[in-house]
C-alpha positions as CSV (number, residue, x, y, z in Angstrom):
1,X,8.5,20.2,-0.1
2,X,8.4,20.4,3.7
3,X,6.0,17.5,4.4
4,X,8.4,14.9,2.3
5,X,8.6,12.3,4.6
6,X,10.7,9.3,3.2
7,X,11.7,9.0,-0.7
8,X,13.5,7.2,-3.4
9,X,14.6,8.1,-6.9
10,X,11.1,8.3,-8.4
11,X,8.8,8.5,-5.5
12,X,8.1,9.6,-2.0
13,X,5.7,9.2,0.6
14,X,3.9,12.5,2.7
15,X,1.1,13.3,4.4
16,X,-2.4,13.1,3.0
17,X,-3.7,16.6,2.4
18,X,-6.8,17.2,2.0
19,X,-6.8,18.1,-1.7
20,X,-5.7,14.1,-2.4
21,X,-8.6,12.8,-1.1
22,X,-11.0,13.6,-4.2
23,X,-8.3,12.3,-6.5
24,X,-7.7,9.1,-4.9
25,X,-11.2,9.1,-4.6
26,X,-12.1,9.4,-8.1
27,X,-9.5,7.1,-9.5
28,X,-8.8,4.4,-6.6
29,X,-12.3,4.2,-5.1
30,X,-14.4,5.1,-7.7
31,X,-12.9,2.5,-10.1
32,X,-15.3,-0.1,-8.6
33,X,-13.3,-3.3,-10.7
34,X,-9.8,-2.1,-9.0
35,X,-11.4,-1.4,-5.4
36,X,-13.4,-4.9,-5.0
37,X,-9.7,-6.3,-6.0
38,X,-7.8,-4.1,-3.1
39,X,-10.4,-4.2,-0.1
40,X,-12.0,-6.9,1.4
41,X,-14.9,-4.9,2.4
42,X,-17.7,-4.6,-0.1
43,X,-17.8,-1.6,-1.9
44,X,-20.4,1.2,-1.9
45,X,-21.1,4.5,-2.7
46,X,-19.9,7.4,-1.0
47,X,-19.4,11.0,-1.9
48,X,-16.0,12.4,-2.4
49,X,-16.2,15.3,0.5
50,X,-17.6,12.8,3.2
51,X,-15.7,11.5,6.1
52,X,-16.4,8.5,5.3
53,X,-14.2,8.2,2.2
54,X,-11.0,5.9,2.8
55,X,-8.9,8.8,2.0
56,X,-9.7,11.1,4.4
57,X,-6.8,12.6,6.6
58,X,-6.8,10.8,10.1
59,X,-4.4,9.7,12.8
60,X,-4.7,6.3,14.0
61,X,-2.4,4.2,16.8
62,X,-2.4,1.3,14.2
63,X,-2.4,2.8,11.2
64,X,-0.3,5.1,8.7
65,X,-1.4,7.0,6.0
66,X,0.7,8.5,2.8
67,X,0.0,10.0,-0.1
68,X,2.9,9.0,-3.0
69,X,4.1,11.7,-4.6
70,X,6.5,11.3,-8.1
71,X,9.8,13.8,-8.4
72,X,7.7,17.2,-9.2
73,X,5.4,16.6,-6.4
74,X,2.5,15.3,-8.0
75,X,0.1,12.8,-6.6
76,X,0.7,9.1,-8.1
77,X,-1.1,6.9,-5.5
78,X,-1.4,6.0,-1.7
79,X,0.6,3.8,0.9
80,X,-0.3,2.6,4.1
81,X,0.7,0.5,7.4
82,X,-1.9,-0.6,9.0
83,X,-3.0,-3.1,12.0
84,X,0.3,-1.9,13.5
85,X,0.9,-4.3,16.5
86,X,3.7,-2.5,18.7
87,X,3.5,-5.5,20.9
88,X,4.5,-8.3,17.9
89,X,6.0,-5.5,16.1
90,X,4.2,-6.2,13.1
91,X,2.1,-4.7,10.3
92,X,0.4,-4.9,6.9
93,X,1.2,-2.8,4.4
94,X,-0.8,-1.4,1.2
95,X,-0.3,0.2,-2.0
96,X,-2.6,1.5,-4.6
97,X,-1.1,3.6,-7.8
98,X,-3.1,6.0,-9.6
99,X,-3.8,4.0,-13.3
100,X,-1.7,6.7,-15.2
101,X,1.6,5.7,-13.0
102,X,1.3,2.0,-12.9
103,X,3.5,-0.5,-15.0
104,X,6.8,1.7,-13.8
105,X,8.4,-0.1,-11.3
106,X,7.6,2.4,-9.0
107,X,5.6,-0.3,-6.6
108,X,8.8,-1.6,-5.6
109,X,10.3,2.0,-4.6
110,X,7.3,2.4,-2.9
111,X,7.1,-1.0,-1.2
112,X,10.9,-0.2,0.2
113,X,10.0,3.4,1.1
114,X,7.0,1.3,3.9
115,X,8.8,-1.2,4.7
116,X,11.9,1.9,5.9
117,X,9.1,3.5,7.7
118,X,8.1,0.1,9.2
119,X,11.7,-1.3,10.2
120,X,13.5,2.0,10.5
121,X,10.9,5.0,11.9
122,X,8.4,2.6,13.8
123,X,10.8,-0.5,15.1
124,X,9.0,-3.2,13.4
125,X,9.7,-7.2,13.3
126,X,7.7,-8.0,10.7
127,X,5.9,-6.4,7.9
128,X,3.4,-8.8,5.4
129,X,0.7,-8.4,2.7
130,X,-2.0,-10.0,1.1
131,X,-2.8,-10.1,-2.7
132,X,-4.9,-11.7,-5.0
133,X,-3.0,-15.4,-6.5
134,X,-3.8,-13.6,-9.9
135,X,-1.6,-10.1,-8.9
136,X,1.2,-10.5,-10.8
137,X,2.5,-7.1,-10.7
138,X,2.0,-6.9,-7.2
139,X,3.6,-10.3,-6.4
140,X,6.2,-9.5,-8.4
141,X,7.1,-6.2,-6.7
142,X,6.6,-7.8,-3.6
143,X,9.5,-10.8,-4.1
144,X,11.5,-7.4,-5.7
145,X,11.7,-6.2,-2.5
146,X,12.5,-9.1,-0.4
147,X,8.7,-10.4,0.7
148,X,8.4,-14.5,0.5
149,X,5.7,-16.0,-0.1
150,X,4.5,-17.7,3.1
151,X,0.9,-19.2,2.5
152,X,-2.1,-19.6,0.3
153,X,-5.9,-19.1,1.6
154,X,-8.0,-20.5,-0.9
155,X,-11.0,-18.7,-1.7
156,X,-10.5,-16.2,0.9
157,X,-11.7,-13.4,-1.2
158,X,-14.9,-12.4,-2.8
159,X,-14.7,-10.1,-5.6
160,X,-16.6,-9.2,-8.5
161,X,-18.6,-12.4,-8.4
162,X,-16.2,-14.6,-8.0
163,X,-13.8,-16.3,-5.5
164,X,-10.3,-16.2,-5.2
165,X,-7.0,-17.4,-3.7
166,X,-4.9,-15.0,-1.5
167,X,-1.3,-15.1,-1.1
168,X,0.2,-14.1,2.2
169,X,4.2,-13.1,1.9
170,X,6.0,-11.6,4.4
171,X,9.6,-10.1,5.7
172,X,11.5,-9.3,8.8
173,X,13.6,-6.7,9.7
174,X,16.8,-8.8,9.2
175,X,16.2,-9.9,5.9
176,X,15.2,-6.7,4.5
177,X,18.2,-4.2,2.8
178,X,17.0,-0.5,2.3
179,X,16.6,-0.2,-1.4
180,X,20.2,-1.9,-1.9
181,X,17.9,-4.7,-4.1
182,X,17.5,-4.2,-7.9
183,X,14.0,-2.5,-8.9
């Protein structure tokens, strides 16, 4: 595939094309329980072909956008830096997979494949994500790959009529080995 841009030995990170948005769409965005969990904006409705979806292909100074994409090629989730700093040389990172391609290990590959696009392509310092306390999978993936836990804000996030606590982890450039760790 010619727009491969970084991968491991499940997964790989490209562009978002078009055709992903409607898929992410429908099975990130639409699943209102997983997105209240992911985004701390509140969700509402919006169509799958409108610009306004969080999927839709753009280019931003502080933000990168992938589409992860298993062995043959197929769609499996989406990865993203964002609130790039070049200044600090620092960024957040994101992952949502697709429900069929969770409970793999493949978060970890994926979390590795950002954080070599972070340190490697881009320069970065510092790379660091937030989580709902209650992610295990996601915390667990996170420590896989090298993030330590750094802080707790307690009921920092609203979701699904509740509060919750939000764990911040993070990891520099010199602690972090490409994808030499155990997934």
């Amino acid at each position: 595939m010619e727009d491969l841009y970084l991968s491991s030995e499940h997964v790989a990170l490209r562009a978002r094309r078009p055709e992903d948005i409607a898929v992410l769409q429908a099975q990130l965005y639409d699943d209102i329980a997983t997105r209240a969990l992911a985004d701390t904006r509140a969700w509402q409705p919006i169509p799958r072909d409108s610009a306004q979806s969080p999927y839709a292909v753009t280019t931003s100074d502080d933000a990168a956008f992938f589409s992860v994409v298993d062995a043959q090629g197929d769609l499996v989730g989406e990865a993203l830096l964002w609130g790039i700093d070049p200044h600090n040389r620092l960024a957040n990172l994101g992952l949502a997979l697709l429900p069929g391609f969770r409970c793999r290990g493949w978060s970890v590959e994926v979390l590795n494949l950002l954080c070599r696009y972070g340190f490697t392509v881009r320069g970065l310092n510092r790379l660091q994500l937030e989580t709902h306390a209650d992610n295990a999978a996601m915390l667990r993936a996170a420590e896989k790959t090298g993030f330590q836990q750094e802080g707790i804000r307690r009921n920092a996030a609203w979701a699904l009529g509740s509060f919750s606590d939000v764990v911040l982890m993070g990891l520099l450039a010199e602690e972090w080995s490409d994808g030499e760790r155990e997934h």
